[in-house]
C-alpha positions in Angstrom: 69.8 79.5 131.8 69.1 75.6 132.3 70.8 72.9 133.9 73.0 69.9 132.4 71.5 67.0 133.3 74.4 65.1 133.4 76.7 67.5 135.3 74.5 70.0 136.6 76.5 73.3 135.5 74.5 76.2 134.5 74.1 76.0 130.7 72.8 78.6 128.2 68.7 77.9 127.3 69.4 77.3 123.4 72.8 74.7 124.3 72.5 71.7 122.4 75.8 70.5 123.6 77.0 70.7 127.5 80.2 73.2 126.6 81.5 72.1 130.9 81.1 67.8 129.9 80.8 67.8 126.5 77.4 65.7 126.6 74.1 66.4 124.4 71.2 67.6 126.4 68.1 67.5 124.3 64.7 67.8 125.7 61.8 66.3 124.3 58.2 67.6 125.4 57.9 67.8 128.7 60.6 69.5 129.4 62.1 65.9 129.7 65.8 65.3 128.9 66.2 62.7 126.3 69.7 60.3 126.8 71.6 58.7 124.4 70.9 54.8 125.2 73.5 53.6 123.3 76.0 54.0 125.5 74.3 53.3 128.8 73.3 49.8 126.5 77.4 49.1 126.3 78.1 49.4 130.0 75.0 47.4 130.5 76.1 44.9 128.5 79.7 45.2 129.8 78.3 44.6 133.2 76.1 41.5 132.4 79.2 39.3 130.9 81.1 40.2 133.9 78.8 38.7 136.1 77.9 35.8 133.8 81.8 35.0 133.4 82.0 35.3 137.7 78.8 33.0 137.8 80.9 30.7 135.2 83.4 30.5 137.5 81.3 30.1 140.4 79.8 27.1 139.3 82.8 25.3 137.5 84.2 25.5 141.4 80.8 24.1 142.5 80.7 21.1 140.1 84.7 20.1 140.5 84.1 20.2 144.5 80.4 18.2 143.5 82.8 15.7 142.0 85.4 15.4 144.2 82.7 14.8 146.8 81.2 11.8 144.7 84.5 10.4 144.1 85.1 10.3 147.9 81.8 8.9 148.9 82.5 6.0 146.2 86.0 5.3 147.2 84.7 4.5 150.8 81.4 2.7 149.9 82.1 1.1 146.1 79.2 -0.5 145.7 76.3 2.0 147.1 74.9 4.5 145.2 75.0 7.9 146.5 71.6 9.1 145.7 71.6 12.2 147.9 74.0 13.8 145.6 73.2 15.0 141.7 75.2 13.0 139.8 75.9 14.5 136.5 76.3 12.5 133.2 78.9 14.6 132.9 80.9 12.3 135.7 80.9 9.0 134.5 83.0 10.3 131.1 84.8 12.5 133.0 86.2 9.0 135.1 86.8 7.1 132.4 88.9 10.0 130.7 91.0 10.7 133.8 91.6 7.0 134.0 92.2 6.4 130.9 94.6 9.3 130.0 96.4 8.1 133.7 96.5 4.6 132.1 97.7 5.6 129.2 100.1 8.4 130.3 101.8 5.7 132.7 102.7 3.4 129.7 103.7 5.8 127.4 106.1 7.3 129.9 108.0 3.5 131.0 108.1 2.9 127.2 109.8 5.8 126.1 112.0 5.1 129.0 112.4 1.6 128.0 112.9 3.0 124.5 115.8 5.6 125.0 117.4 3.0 127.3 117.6 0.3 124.7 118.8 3.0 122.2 122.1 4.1 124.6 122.6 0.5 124.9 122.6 -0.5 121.5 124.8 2.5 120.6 127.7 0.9 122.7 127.3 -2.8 120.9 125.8 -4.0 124.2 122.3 -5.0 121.9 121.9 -5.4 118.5 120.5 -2.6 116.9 116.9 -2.8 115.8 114.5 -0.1 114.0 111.9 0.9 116.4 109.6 3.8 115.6 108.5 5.9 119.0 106.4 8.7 119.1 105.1 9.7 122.1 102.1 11.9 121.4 101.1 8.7 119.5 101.0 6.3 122.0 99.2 8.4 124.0 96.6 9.2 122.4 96.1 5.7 120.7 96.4 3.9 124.2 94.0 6.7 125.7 91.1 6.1 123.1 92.1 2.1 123.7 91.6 2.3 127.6 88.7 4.9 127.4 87.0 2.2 125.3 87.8 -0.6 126.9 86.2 0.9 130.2 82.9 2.6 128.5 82.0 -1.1 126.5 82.0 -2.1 130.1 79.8 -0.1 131.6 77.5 -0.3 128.5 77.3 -4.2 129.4 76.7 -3.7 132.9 73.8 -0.8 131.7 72.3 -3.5 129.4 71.8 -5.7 132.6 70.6 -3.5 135.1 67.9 -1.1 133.2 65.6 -4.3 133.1 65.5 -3.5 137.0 62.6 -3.0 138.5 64.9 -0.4 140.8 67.7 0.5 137.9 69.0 3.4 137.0 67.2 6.1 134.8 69.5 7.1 132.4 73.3 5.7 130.9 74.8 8.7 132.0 73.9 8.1 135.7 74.5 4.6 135.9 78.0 5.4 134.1 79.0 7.9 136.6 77.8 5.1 139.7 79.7 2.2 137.8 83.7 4.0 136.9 83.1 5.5 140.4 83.6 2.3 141.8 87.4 2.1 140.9 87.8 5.7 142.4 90.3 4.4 144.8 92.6 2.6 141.9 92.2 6.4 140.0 94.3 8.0 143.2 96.8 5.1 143.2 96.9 5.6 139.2 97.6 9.2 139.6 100.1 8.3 142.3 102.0 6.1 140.0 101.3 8.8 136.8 103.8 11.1 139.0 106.5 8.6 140.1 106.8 7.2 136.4 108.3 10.7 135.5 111.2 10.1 138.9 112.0 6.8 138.1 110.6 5.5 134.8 112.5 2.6 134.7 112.7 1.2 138.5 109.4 1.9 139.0 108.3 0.4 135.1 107.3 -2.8 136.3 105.2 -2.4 139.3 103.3 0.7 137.7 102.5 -1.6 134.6 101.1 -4.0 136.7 98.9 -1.5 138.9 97.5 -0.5 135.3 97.0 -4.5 134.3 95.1 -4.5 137.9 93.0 -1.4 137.1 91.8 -3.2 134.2 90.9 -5.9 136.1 88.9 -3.9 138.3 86.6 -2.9 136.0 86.3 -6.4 135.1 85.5 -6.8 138.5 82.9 -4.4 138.6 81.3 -5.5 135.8 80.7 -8.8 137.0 79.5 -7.5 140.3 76.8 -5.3 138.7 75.0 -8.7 137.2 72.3 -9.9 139.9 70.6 -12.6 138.9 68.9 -15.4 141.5 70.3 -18.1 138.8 73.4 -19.0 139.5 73.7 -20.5 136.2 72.0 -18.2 134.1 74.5 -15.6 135.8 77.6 -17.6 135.0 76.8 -17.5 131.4 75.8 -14.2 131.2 79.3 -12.7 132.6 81.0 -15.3 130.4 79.1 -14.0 127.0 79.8 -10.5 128.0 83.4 -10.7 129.1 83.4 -12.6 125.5 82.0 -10.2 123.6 84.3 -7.5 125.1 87.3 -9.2 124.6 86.5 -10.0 120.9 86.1 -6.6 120.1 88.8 -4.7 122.4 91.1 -7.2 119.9 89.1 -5.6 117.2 89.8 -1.6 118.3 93.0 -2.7 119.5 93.9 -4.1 115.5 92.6 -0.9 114.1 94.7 1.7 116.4 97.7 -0.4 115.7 96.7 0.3 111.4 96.2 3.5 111.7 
């Protein structure tokens, strides 16, 4: 008699197959058992994506809460850079997205107020009737990819002027993530207005239009503060040429989303 090696029941000397758990017990020379890897290699396997998907997880937390902090140091102290924290390139996109889709979600939302308001009047002969095409997903996405553009051609500008620094930043990415963290306050008040547009769309249309006219303007803002130059002169012309350029060809994007 011999021994299972798996459940240790008294097994006949010639047993190929454990007849108490059903598991083959071969033995090689030296009197060694020899155990099917392939399933130890499964639960191995099974194990390792468990803890990768845990460490996943783990570290999404870590970088949202690495964010959050960055945003909050920025929202008190605009115009320092934070260089005791690792700013991801990952940030300064990820700004310009939540700003933009905030920008863009507060229009959509008055207009399609403004939109179904106009077509109840006009139903009851109170205004003429006029053909007007609304689509929400539309205008969302269009006005999104308008305003994301509108802020990144920005902070290319502002890039262009600062890497010829003796002190500037290393990379775009990093000097993205400083420069749309500077309007990190107007991106709560955004939000802020984002959730009041769905309670009163229409009474509160006009002052959250404005507050995303303003947060344009604070990026023009920013811009302009980001170009240091000892010449007064040579700085005026500089921001004027640049806020040129942009404008040209936001008019340009802008004439191409309305075509498509």
């Amino acid at each position: 008699m011999k021994q299972c090696y798996f459940c240790n029941h008294s097994i006949p000397d010639d047993a190929v197959v454990c007849p108490m758990c059903g598991m083959e017990v071969i033995e090689e020379k030296g009197n060694k058992p020899f155990i099917e890897k392939q399933s130890y290699k499964i639960n191995v396997e099974a194990s390792s994506r468990k803890d990768e998907k845990q460490f996943s997880f783990r570290k999404g937390l870590s970088s949202l809460s690495h964010y959050g902090t960055f945003l909050a140091r920025k929202t008190v102290h605009p115009l320092e850079s934070v260089p005791d924290l690792n700013i991801l390139t990952l940030y300064g996109y990820l700004t310009l997205v939540i700003s933009a889709v905030l920008s863009a979600g507060i229009v959509t939302r008055v207009v399609g107020a403004l939109e179904n308001t106009y077509q109840v009047l006009s139903s009851i002969s109170i205004l003429p009737v006029l053909s007007f095409s609304y689509s929400w997903l539309e205008w969302l996405i269009k006005l999104s990819l308008f305003f994301f553009l509108n802020y990144l051609l920005y902070g290319i500008l502002s890039y262009l002027f600062q890497k010829n620094k003796v002190e500037g930043p290393s990379t775009f990415g990093s000097w993205l993530a400083e420069f749309s963290a500077m309007n990190a306050l107007y991106i709560l008040i955004l939000l802020a207005f984002f959730l009041l547009s769905f309670v009163a769309p229409i009474g509160l249309g006009i002052p959250a239009l404005l507050f995303v006219a303003i947060h344009q303007l604070s990026y023009l803002v920013s811009f302009l503060l980001t170009i240091d130059n000892i010449n007064a002169n040579k700085k005026y012309y500089q921001g004027l040429i640049s806020t040129s350029i942009h404008f040209l060809l936001m008019v340009v994007i802008a004439y191409l989303l309305i075509k498509i």
